[in-house]
N, C-alpha and C positions, 0 to 999 in steps of 0.2 A: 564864676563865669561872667564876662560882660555883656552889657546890654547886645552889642552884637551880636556874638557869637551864641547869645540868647536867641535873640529873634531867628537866626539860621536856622539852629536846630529847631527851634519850633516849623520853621518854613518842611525844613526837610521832610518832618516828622505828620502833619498836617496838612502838606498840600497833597495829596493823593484824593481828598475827601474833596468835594465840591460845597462852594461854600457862595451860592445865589445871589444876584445882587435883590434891590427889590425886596428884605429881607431882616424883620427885626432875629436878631440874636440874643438870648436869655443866657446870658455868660455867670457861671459860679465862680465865684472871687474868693480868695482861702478866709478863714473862720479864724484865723489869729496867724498862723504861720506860712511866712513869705512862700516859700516852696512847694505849700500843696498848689500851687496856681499850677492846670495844666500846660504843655506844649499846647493844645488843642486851641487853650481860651488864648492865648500869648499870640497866637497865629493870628484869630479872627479880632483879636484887639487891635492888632495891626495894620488889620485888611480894611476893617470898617470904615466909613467915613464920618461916621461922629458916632460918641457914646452918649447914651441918657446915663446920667446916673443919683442914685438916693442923695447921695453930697457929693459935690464937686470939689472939696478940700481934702476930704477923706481919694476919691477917686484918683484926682493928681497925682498923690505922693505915690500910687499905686502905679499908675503910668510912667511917673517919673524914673521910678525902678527899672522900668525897660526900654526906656529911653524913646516914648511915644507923647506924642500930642497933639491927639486929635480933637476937634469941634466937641465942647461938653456942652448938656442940655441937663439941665436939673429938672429931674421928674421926681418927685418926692410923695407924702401922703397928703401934705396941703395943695400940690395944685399936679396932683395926677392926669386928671380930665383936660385941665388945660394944654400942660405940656406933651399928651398925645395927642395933638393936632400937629404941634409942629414935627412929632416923630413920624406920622403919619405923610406930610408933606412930604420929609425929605424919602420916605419909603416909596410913594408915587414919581418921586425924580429920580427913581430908579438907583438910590445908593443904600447903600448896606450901612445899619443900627443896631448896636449893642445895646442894652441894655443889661448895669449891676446894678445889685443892692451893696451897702458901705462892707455884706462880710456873709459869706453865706450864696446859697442858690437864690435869687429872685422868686417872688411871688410867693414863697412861704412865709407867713408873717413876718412879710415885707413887702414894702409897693411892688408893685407889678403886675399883678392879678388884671386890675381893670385898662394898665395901658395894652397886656395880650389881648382881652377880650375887644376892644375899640379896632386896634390893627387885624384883627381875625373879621370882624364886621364890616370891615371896608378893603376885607377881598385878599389880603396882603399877607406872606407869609410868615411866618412865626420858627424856631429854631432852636431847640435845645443846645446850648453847651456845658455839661454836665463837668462836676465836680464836687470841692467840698456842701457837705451838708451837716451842721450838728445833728439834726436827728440822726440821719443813716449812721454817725460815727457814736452818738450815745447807742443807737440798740445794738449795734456791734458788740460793744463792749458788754452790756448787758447781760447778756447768758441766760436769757426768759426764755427756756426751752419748752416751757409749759404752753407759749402764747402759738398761736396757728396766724399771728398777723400783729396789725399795730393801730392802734387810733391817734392822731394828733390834736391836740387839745391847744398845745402853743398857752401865751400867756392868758391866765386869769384874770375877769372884771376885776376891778378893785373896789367896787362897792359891796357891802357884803353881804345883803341878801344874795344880792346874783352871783357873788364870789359864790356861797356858799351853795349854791343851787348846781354853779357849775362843777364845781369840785365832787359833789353826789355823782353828777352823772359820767364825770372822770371814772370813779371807784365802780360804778357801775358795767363801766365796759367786760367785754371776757375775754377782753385780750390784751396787749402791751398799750401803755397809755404814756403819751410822751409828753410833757409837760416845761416851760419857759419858765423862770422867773429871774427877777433881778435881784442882786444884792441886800437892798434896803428890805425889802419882803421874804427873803428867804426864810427867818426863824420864823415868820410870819405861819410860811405854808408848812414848814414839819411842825410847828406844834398842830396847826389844823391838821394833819396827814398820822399824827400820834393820837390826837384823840377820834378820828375817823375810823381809823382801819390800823390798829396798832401792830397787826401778825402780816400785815402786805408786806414784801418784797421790796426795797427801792433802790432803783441806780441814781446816785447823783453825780453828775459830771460837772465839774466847775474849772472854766478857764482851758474848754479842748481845745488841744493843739499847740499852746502858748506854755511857756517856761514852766511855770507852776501848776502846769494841768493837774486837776485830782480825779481819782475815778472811786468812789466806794459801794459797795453794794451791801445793803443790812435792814432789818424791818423797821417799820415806819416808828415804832415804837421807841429803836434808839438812835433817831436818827436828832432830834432837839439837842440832847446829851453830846453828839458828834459836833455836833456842830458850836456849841459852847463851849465844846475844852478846849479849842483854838480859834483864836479870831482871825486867825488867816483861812481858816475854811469859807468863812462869809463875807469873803470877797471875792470880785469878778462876777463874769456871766453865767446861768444856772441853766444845766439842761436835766432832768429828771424823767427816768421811767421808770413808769409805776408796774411793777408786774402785774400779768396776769391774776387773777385770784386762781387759788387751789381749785381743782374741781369738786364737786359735792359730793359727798361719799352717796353711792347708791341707799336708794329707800330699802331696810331691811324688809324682805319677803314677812308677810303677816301667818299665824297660823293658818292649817288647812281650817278649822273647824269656824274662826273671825273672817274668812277669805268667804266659806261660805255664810254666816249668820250676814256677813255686807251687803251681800250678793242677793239674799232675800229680801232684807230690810229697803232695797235700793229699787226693787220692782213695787211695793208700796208706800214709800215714803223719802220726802225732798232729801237730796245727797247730804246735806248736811243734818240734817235730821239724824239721816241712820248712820253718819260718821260721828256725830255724837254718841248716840246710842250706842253702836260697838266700841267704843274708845273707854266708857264708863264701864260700862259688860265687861267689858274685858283685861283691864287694865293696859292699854293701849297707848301709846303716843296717838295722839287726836292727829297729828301732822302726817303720822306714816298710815295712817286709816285714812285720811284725807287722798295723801298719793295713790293708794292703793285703789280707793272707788274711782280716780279717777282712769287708771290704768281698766278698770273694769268698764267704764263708759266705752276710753279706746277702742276695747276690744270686741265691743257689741254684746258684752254680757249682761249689758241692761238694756234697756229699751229709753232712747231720750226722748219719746214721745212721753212716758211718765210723768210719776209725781216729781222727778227730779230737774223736768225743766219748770217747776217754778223757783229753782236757786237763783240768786243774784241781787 
């Protein structure tokens, strides 16, 4: 279809919606391939009177496709603060502002963030125009039916105490964990994601949306091996989700006869005291004696006024 008969159908398809002046626009720009660009964003790229964008080389060629060219503003991560003043201006002279990022939804680990917050603080309105997102289209694929939600993580310090601090608290989440990385660091992060959590879950998505997209899903454990028997895997851009971890198998219920000696021992002596003491007595897991006196605190079958509040 040509650029014309482009912008029509977006006109047609998009002017029912009311589109403000006075008015920054947060436009999703496709993630590798030309075609996820909505009619929606096609419309208001149209309409606006300049775009801010992450790169202005990157943004042209994107414009150029539809045969626009409007006023560009480079708002980037080195002069974000600066360059929302001038967005800011032209929002007060009452004309309509797009802002993209070079691939992707804006403001997801990508500038953005602080030019919304600036134009939101000096009163002026702000506007979703939704589209591609590599997350949303890695957990799609994903199949983490376990997870009741998702955390975003985006890319990794690259120093590596605080890599390694953040990658803890990645595994730590208890639900879908969405993870960045580039190329040069990829075997980087599955041998650390192999020797972490080797029985985890992982989608790796590399290069969505573009010719050679790949999607595999398999545990962390052989995910270095995958990734070495072809050097075309460890190329392009990485999006990764980490599943959920399994849920904990329930604490097995303890004998009635341990359930009661706990239950004595725990109205005269500190909780760990008497979950020692029945764990040894009884030949016990110390852990599921542990769970177990705590289920009994819960439930008021001791007294926390006791000897067991001096645990800690």
């Amino acid at each position: 279809m040509d650029a014309d008969l482009l912008l029509k159908a977006a006109h047609h398809a998009a002017s029912g919606q009311q589109h403000p002046g006075a008015a920054l626009y947060l436009v999703a720009t496709p993630i590798g391939n030309l075609a996820d660009l909505t009619l929606r964003a096609i419309h208001v790229l149209a309409s606006v009177d300049a775009v801010a964008c992450e790169d202005t080389r990157v943004t042209a060629r994107l414009l150029q496709h539809l045969g626009l060219s409007p006023r560009l503003i480079a708002l980037h991560e080195h002069n974000e603060a600066q360059a929302s003043e001038a967005v800011i201006a032209a929002l007060q002279a009452g004309q309509r502002v797009a802002y993209v990022s070079d691939a992707g939804t804006p403001a997801i680990s990508d500038p953005g963030a602080e030019l919304v917050r600036r134009v939101q603080a000096a009163g002026l309105r702000t506007l979703p125009i939704p589209g591609a997102s590599s997350v949303a289209a890695a957990l799609s694929v994903a199949g983490d039916a376990a997870s009741s939600g998702f955390h975003f993580t985006g890319f990794l310090p690259t120093r590596s105490a605080v890599r390694r601090q953040a990658l803890q608290e990645a595994l730590a989440q208890p639900v879908s964990t969405v993870l960045f990385e580039a190329p040069h660091r990829i075997l980087e992060l599955a041998d650390e994601l192999a020797a972490a959590a080797p029985q985890r879950r992982i989608t790796l998505c590399r290069e969505l949306t573009k010719q050679f997209e790949t999607v595999a899903t398999l545990a962390c454990a052989e995910l270095p091996a995958w990734l070495r028997a072809d050097a075309n895997r460890q190329r392009g851009e990485f999006v990764a989700v980490l599943h959920a971890p399994d849920a904990a198998p329930a604490t097995a219920a303890l004998p009635p006869a341990a359930t009661e000696l706990l239950a004595a021992l725990l109205a005269h002596q500190p909780l760990k005291h008497a979950v020692r003491l029945v764990a040894e007595a009884c030949g016990l897991p110390r852990n599921a004696v542990y769970e177990q006196a705590l289920a009994l605190r819960r439930e008021g079958a001791i007294d926390d006024a006791g000897p067991q509040a001096q645990d800690g």
